[in-house]
C-alpha positions as a printed NumPy array, in Angstrom:
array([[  0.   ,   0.   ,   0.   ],
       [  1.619,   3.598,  -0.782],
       [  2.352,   5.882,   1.867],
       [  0.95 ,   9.389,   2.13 ],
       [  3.062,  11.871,   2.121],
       [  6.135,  10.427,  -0.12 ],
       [  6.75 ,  13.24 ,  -3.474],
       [  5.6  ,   9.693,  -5.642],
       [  1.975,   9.421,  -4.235],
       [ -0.324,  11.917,  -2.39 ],
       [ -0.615,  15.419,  -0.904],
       [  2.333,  16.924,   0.604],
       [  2.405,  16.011,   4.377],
       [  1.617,  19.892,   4.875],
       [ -0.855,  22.117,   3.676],
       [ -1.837,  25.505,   3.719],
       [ -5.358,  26.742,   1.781],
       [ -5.048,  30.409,   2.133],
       [ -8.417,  32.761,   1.737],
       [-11.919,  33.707,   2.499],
       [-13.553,  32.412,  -0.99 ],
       [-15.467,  29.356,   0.751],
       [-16.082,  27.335,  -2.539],
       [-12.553,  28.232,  -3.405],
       [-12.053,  27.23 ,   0.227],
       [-13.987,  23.91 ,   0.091],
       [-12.761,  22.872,  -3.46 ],
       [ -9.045,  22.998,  -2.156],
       [ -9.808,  21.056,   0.785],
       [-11.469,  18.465,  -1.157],
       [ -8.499,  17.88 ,  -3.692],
       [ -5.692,  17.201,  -0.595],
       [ -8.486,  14.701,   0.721],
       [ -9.416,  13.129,  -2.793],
       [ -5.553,  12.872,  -3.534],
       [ -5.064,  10.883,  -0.14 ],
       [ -7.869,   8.52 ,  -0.821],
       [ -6.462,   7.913,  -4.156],
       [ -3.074,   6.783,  -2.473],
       [ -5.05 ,   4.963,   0.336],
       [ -8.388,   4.586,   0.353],
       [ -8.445,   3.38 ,   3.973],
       [ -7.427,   6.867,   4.659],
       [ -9.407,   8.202,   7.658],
       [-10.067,  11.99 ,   7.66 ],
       [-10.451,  14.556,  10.767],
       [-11.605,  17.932,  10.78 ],
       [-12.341,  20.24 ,  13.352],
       [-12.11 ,  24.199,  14.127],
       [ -8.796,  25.124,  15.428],
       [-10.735,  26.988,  18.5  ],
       [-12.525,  23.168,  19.132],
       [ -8.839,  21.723,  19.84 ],
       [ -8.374,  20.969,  23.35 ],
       [ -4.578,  21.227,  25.268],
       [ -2.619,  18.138,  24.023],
       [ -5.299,  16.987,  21.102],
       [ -3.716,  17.882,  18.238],
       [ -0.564,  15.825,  19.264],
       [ -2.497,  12.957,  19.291],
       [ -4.015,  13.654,  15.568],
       [ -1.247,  13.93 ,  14.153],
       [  0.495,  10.661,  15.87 ],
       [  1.255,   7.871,  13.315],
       [ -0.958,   5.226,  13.194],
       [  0.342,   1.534,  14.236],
       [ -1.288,   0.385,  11.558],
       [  0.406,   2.238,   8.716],
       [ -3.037,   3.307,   7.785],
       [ -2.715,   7.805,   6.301],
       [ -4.88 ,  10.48 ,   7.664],
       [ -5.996,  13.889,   6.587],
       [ -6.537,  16.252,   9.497],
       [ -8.232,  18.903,   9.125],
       [ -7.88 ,  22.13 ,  10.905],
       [-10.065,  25.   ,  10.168],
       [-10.471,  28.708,  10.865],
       [ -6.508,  28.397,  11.949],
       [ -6.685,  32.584,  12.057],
       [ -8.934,  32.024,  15.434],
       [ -6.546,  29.787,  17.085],
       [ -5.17 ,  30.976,  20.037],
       [ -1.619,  30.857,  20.745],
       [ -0.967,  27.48 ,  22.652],
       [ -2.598,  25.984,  19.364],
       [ -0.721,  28.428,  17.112],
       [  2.323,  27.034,  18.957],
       [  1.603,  23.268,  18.857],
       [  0.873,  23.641,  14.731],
       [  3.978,  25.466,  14.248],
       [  5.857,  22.53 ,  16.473],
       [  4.207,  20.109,  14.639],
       [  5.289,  21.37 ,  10.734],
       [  8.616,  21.815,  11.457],
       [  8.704,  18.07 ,  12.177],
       [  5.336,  16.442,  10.581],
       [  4.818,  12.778,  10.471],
       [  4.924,   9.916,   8.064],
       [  1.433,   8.485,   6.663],
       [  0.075,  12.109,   8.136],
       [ -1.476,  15.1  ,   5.795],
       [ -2.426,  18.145,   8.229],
       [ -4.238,  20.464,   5.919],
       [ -4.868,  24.34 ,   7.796],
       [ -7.072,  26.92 ,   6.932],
       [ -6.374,  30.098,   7.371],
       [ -8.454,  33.187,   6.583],
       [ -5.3  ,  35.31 ,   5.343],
       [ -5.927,  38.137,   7.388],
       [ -4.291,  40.098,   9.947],
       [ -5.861,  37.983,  12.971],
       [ -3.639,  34.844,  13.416],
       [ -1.135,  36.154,  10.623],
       [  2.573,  34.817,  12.391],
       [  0.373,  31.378,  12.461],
       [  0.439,  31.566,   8.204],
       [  3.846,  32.637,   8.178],
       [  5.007,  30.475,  10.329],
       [  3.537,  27.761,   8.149],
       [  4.493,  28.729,   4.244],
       [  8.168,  29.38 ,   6.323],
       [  8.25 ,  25.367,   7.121],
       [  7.603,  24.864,   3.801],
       [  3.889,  23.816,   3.724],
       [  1.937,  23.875,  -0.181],
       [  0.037,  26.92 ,  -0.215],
       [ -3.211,  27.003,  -2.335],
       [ -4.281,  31.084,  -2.367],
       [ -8.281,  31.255,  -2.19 ],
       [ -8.836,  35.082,  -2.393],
       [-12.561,  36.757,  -2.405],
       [-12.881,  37.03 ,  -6.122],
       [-14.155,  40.821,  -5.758],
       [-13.615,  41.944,  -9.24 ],
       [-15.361,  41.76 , -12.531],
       [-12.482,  40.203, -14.901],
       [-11.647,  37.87 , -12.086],
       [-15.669,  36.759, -11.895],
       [-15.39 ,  36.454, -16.135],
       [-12.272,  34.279, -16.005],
       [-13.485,  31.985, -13.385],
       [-16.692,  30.951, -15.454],
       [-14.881,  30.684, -18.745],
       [-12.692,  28.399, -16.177],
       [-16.02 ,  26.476, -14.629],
       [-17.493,  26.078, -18.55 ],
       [-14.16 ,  24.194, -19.149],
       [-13.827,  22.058, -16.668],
       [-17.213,  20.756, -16.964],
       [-16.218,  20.203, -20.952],
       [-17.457,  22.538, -23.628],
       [-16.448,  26.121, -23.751],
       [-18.271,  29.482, -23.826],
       [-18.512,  32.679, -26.12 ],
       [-16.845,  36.143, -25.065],
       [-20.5  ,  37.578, -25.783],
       [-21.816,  34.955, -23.679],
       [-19.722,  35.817, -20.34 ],
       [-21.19 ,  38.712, -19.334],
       [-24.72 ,  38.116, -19.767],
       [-24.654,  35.532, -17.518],
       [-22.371,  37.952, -14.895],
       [-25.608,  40.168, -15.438],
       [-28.065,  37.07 , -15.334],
       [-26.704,  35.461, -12.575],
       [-24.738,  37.295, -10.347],
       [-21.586,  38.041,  -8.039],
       [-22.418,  34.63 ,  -5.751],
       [-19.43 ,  32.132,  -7.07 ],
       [-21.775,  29.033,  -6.042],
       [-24.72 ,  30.248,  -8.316],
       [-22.106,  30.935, -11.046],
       [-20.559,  27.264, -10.974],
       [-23.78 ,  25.965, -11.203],
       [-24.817,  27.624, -13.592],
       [-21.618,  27.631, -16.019],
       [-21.945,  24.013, -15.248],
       [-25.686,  23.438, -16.141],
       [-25.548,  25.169, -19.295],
       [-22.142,  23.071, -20.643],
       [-24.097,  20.141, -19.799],
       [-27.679,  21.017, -21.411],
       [-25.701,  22.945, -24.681],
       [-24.534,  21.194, -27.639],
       [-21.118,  23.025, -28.533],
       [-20.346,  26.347, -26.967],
       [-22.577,  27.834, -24.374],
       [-23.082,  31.507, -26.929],
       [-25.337,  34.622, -25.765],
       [-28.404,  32.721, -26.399],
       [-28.611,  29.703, -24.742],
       [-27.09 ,  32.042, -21.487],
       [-30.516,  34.155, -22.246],
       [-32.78 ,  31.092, -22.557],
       [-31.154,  29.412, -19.344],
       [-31.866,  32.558, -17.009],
       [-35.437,  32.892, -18.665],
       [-36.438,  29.605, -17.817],
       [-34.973,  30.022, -14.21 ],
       [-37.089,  33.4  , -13.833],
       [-39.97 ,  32.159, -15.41 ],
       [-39.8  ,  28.705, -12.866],
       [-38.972,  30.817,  -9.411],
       [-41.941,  33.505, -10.42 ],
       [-44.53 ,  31.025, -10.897],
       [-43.03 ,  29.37 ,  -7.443],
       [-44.715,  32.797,  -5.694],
       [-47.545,  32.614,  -7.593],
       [-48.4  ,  29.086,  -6.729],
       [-47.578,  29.259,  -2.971],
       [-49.257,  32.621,  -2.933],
       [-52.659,  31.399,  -4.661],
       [-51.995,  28.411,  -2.087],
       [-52.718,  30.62 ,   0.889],
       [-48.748,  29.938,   2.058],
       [-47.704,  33.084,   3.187],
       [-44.385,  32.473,   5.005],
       [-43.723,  30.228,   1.72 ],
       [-44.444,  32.684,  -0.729],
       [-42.512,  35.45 ,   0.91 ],
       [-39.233,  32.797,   0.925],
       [-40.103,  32.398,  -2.826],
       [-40.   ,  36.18 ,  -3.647],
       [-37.456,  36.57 ,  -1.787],
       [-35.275,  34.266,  -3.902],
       [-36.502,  35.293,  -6.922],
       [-35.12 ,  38.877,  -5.752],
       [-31.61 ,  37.293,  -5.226],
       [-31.396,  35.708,  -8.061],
       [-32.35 ,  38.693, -10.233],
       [-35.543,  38.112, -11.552],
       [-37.026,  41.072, -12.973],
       [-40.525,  42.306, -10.595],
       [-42.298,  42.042, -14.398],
       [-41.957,  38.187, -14.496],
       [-42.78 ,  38.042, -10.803],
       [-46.305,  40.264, -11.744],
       [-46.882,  38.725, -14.585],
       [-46.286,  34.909, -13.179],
       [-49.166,  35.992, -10.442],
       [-51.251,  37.538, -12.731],
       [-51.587,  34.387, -15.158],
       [-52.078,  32.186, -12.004],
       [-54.948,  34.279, -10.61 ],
       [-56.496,  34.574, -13.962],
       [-56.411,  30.767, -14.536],
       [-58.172,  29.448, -11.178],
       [-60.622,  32.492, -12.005],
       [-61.633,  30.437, -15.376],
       [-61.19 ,  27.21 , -13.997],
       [-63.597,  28.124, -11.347],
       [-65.858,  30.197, -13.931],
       [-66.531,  27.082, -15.914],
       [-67.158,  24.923, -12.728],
       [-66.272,  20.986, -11.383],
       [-65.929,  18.453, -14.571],
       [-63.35 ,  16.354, -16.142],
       [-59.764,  17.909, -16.669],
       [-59.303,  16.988, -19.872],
       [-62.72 ,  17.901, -21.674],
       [-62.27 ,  21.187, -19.915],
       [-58.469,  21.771, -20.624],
       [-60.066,  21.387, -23.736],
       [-62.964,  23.846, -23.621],
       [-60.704,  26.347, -21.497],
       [-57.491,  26.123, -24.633],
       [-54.783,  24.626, -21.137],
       [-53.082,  21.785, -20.835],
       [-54.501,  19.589, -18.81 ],
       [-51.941,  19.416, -15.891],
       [-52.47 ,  23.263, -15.959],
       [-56.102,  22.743, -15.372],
       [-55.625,  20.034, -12.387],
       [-53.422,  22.618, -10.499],
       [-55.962,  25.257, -10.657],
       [-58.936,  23.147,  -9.567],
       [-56.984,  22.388,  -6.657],
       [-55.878,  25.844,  -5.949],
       [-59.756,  26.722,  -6.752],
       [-61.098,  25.098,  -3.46 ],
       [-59.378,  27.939,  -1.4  ],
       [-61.093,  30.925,  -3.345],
       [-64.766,  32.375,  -3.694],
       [-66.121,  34.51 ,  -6.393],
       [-65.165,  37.695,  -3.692],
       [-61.455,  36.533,  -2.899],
       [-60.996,  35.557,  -6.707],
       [-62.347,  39.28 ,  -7.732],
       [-60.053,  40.808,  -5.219],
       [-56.942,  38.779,  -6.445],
       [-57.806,  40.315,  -9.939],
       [-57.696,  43.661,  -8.806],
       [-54.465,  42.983,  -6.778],
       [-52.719,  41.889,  -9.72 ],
       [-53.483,  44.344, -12.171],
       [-52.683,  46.897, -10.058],
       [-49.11 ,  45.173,  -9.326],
       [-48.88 ,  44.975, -12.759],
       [-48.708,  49.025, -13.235],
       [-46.542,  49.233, -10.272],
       [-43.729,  47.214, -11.053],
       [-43.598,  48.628, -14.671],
       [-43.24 ,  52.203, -12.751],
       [-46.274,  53.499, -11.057],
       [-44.773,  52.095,  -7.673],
       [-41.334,  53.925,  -5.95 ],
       [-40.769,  50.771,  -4.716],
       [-41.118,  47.639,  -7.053],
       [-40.083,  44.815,  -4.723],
       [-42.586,  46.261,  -2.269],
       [-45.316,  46.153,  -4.112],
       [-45.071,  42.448,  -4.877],
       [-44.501,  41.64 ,  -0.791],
       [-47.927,  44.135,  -0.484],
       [-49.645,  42.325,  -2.952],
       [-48.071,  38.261,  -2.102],
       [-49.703,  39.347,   1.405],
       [-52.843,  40.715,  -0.219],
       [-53.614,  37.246,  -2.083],
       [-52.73 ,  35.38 ,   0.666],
       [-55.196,  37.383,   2.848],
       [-58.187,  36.872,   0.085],
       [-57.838,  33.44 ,   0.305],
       [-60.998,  31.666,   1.778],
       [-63.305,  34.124,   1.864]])
C-alpha cells in the first residue's frame, strides 16, 4: 500500500489553503483529501475548528498510526486559534509525520497572521483562495467552470450571464456548469438568455403558486429568492397575474373532467388540475379581489410604484389574505 506523504503518491504532508472564498475554500480542501484517498483509500479523515482543539489533542491527531493506515486532518479557521494551538501547529510542521497530511485553513488576514507565516516558512503547499471581488476575475473563473465541466463558452456569452446570474461564485458554478451540460457546442449569448429565462420564469410562478396556495411564510421565501437571483418584478407580476387569472376560469366554468375542460378552457390539462386544486381555497369575492391585486401590481412594477419589490410583498400578502373568503 503507498504511503501518504512520499513526493511519488499523495498530498504533501503539509498544507496551507489560504483565503476567504469558501467554494474556493472547500474545493481545495477536497483535492488534498481526494488525492489521499487515491493513495489509500483506507485513509481516515479529521476535521475540526482550530478553536474546538483541546490542550494536548492535536498531538495525538497527528500521531502515526500503528497500523500504517494515512490520515488527513483537518484544521479550520486556523486565524482564530489561540496561541498554545498556534504554537503546537507550528511545532508540529517543522517536524510532521509519516502516513500524516495536516491540511490548515487560514483566513489570510491580519488575525492569526505569524500562524500563516510560520507555516508557508516550514515549507507547507500553499493554495491562495482570495474573495474574487472583481469583474475580470468573476469572467475568467466561469470561462474556467465552462471548461472544466467540458465545452467552452462565447466572449458575448460571459457577461450576460455575470448580469443574469450574479456576483455569488456558487450560483455561477452551477450555472456555467448546467448550461455546458444542457448545450450542444459552446454555451453563446443565447442559450445564457434562454437558461436565465427559464430560471425566472420557474422561481416567479413558485410565488404565484404558494401565494394562490394561501402559504404566506412560503411565498414570501419564494419572492425573496426570486429577488436574489435577479428576476425582474415584471416576471414576478406577470407569473401571479396568469395564475390568478387561470383558477378564475377554472372556477368560472365549474367541477368536470380535466381533460374535456383543458379542452374547452385552450390549457393543458396538468395546468387545469393545479388550478382546480388551488380553486377550493377561493370564492367569487377573494378571486375578484386577487384580480384587482394583480393588475394593479402589474402598473406598479412597470413604474407606477417607488418601490417595485414592495409592491409584490404588499400584494403576495394581499392574495394570501383573500384566500378563503
Amino acid at each position: 500500500m503507498a504511503h501518504m506523504g512520499t513526493p511519488e503518491a499523495g498530498p504533501p504532508p503539509l498544507v496551507l489553503v489560504v483565503g476567504e472564498e469558501e467554494l474556493l475554500v472547500q474545493r481545495a480542501v477536497r483535492a488534498v483529501v481526494d488525492a489521499a484517498r487515491a493513495a489509500d483509500p483506507l485513509a481516515e479523515v479529521r476535521r475540526l475548528r482550530a478553536t474546538d482543539l483541546a490542550p494536548g489533542e492535536l498531538a495525538e491527531l497527528v500521531s502515526p498510526s500503528l497500523f500504517a493506515e494515512g490520515r488527513v486532518v483537518v484544521l479550520d479557521a486556523a486565524h482564530e486559534a489561540g496561541k498554545d494551538t498556534s504554537e503546537a501547529v507550528l511545532g508540529y510542521a517543522r517536524e510532521p509525520s509519516e502516513g500524516i497530511v495536516l491540511v490548515v485553513q487560514h483566513s489570510g488576514g491580519g488575525r492569526g497572521k505569524p500562524l500563516a507565516d510560520g507555516l508557508r516558512a516550514a515549507g507547507a503547499a500553499v493554495t491562495e483562495c482570495p474573495k474574487i471581488t472583481r469583474y475580470e476575475d468573476r469572467a475568467a473563473f466561469v470561462r474556467e467552470e465552462v471548461r472544466r465541466a467540458g465545452s467552452r463558452i462565447t466572449a458575448d456569452a460571459v457577461p450576460v450571464l455575470l448580469d443574469a446570474i450574479g456576483s455569488d461564485l456558487r450560483e455561477l458554478a452551477a450555472a456555467a456548469t448546467q448550461l455546458a451540460t444542457d448545450t450542444e457546442g459552446a454555451v453563446d449569448e443565447t442559450a445564457v438568455r434562454r437558461y436565465h429565462r427559464g430560471r425566472a420564469e420557474v422561481t416567479g410562478f413558485t410565488v404565484a403558486e404558494r401565494a394562490m396556495g394561501g402559504d404566506r411564510s412560503g411565498a414570501l421565501e419564494a419572492l425573496r429568492w426570486a429577488e436574489q437571483l435577479g428576476v425582474a418584478h415584471v416576471l414576478v407580476a406577470d407569473a401571479l397575474a396568469d395564475a390568478v387569472r387561470t383558477v378564475a376560469r377554472v372556477s368560472a366554468s365549474g367541477r368536470g373532467d380535466p381533460y374535456r375542460m383543458a379542452s374547452q378552457l385552450g390549457m393543458p390539462p396538468w395546468k387545469v388540475k393545479k388550478a382546480l386544486a388551488q380553486a377550493r381555497g377561493w370564492d367569487a369575492d377573494g378571486l375578484a379581489e386577487a384580480l384587482q391585486l394583480v393588475a394593479a401590481v402589474n402598473a406598479d412594477v412597470k413604474g407606477v410604484a417607488a418601490d417595485a419589490g414592495y409592491a409584490l410583498q404588499r400584494t403576495v400578502l394581499a392574495l394570501c389574505a383573500a384566500r378563503h373568503r
